[in-house]
C-alpha positions as CSV (number, residue, x, y, z in Angstrom):
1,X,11.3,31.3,-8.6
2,X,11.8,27.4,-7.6
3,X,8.6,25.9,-6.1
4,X,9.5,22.6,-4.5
5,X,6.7,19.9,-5.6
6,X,4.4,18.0,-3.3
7,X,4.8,14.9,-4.5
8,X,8.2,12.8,-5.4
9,X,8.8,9.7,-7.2
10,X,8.6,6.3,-6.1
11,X,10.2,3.3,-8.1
12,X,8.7,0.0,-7.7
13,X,9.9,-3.3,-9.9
14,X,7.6,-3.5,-13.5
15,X,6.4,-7.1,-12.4
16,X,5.4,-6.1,-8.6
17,X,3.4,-2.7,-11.0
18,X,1.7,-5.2,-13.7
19,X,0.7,-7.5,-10.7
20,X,-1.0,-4.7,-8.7
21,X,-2.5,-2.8,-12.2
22,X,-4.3,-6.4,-12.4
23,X,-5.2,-6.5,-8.5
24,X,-6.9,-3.0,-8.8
25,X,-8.9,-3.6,-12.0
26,X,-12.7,-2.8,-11.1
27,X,-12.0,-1.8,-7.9
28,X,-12.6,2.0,-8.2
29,X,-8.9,3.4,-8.2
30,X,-7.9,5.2,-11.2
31,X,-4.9,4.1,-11.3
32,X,-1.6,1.8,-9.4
33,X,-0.6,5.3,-7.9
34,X,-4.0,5.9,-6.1
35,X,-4.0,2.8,-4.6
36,X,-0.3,2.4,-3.3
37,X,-0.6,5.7,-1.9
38,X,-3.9,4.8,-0.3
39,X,-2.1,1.7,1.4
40,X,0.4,3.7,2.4
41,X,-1.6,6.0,4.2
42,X,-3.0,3.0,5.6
43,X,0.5,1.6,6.9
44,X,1.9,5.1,8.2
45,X,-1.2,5.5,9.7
46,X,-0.9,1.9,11.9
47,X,1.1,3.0,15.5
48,X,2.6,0.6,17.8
49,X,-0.7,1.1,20.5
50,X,-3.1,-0.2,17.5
51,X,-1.3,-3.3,16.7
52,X,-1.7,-4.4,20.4
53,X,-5.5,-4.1,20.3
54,X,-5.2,-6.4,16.9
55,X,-5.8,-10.7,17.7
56,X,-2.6,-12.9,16.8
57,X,-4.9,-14.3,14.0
58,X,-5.6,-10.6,12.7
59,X,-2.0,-10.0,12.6
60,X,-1.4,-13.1,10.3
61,X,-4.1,-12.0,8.4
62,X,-3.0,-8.6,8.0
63,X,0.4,-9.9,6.8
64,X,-0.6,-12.7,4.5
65,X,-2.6,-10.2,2.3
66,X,0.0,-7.5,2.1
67,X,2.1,-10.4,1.2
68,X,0.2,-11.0,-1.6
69,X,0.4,-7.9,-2.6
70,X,4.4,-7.8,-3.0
71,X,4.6,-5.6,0.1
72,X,6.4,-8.5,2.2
């Protein structure tokens, strides 16, 4: 019998990995898997109402750190 997995794979570019193994070193997450799909959470979790109640400078902040973490 064929049991369908949970989970599925998810290619990222080796530099944008590297850069985020170094980002989460002593940070408590085990590993650059735990912590993209903790962000991720984060992100799908963001609706359209909650942005509204964010400030135009939360926004920018918001953005500038998930640039700098290859996201944008």
């Amino acid at each position: 019998m064929y049991m369908k997995s949970d989970k599925v794979t998810l290619k990222i570019p080796r530099p944008l990995y590297e850069k985020l193994k170094k980002i989460i070193e002593d940070t408590g997450f085990s590993s650059v898997n735990e912590f993209v799909v903790y962000i991720l959470r984060d992100l799908a979790a963001l609706k359209k109402s909650d942005t509204e109640d964010l400030s135009a400078e939360e926004v920018k902040l918001i953005k500038k750190r998930l640039e700098k973490l290859g996201y944008l």
